[in-house]
N, C-alpha and C positions, 0 to 999 in steps of 0.2 A: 640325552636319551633318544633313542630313535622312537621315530613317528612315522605314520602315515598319513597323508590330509584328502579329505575330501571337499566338494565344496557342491552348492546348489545356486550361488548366487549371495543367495541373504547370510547363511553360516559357512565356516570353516570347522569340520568335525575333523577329530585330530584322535590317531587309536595307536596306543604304545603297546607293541606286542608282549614286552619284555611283563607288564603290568599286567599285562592279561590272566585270568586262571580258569576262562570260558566255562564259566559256571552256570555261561547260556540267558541271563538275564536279561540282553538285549534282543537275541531272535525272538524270546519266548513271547516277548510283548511288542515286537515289531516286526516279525518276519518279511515285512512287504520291502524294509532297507536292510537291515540284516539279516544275511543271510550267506553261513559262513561253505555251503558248499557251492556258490556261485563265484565267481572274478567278473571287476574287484567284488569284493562280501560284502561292501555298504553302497547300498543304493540309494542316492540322495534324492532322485526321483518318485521315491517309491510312497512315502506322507507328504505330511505338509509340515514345515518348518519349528514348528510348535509340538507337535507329535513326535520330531528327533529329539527335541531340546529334553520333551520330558523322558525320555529313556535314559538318554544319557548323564540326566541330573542324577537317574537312579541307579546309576553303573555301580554298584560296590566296590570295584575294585580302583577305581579312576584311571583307569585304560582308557576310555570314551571319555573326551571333554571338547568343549565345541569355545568357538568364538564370534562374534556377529560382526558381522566382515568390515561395517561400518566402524569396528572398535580398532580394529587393526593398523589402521595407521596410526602410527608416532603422535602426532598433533592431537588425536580423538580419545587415545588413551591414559584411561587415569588411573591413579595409584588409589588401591584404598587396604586400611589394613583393620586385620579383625585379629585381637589377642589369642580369641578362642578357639585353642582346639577341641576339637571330640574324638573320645576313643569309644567304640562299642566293640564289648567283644561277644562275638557271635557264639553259639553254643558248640561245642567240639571244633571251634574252627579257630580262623586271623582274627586277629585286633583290626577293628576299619576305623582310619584316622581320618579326619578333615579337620581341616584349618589351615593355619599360617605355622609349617612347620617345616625344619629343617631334618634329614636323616645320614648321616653319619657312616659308611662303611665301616668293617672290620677291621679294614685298612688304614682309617683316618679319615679320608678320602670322601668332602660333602657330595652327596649326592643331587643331576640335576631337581629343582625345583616343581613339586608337584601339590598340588590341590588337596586328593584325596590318596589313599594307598591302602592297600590290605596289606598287612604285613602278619608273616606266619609264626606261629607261639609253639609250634610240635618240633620245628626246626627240621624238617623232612622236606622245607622245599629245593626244589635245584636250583630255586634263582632265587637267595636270601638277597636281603631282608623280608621280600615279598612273596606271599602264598602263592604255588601256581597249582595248587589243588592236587599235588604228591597223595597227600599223605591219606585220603580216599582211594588211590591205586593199589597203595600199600595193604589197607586196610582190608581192600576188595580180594585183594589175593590171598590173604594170610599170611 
């Protein structure tokens, strides 16, 4: 799946556009790095290390996911596995999944490996399996 990486040093924040549904969760509570009418839109300058981590743990949609640069090499990275997943579904909206789980195409076709996903239940989005917040435009218009 395509990405885009940023980095500050200590993390590598990593933003899948495809995943996106800019439902604005991260300007809202960091506007000092996000900040999607600038280039690039994340400014790893802008907090402090600890300050991105916690936006992006809160990302709903797991667009935003980061890595500590230290993890990144081969040798320092460890495997760990959690059965659990969780599905919450939100009121009028996706199912937000996190865990150890696999997603499957229309096609057959596994899809690459992710953390967390919104995935849309109205089936209005244009980029199924995942919500990209369609079905709000729809709704707005009549």
């Amino acid at each position: 799946m395509e990405y885009r990486s940023y980095t500050n040093g200590e993390i590598t924040v990593y933003w899948r556009p495809k995943l996106c549904n800019h439902n604005g969760y991260c300007y809202e509570n960091l506007d000092s790095v996000f900040d999607p009418l600038d280039r690039p839109w994340i400014n790893m300058k802008g907090a402090t290390t600890e300050e991105i981590i916690d936006v992006i743990e809160h990302c709903p949609t797991g667009a935003l996911t980061y890595k500590r640069n230290s993890e990144l090499t081969e040798s320092n990275k460890k495997e760990t596995t959690n059965n659990t997943v969780v599905i919450n579904v939100a009121p009028n909206g996706p199912f937000l999944v996190k865990g150890d789980f696999i997603i499957i195409d229309k096609n057959g076709k596994e899809l690459p490996k992710i953390e967390k996903a919104m995935l849309c239940r109205c089936g209005k989005s244009r980029n199924m399996p995942f919500c990209d917040g369609y079905h709000k435009e729809i709704d707005f218009r009549g």
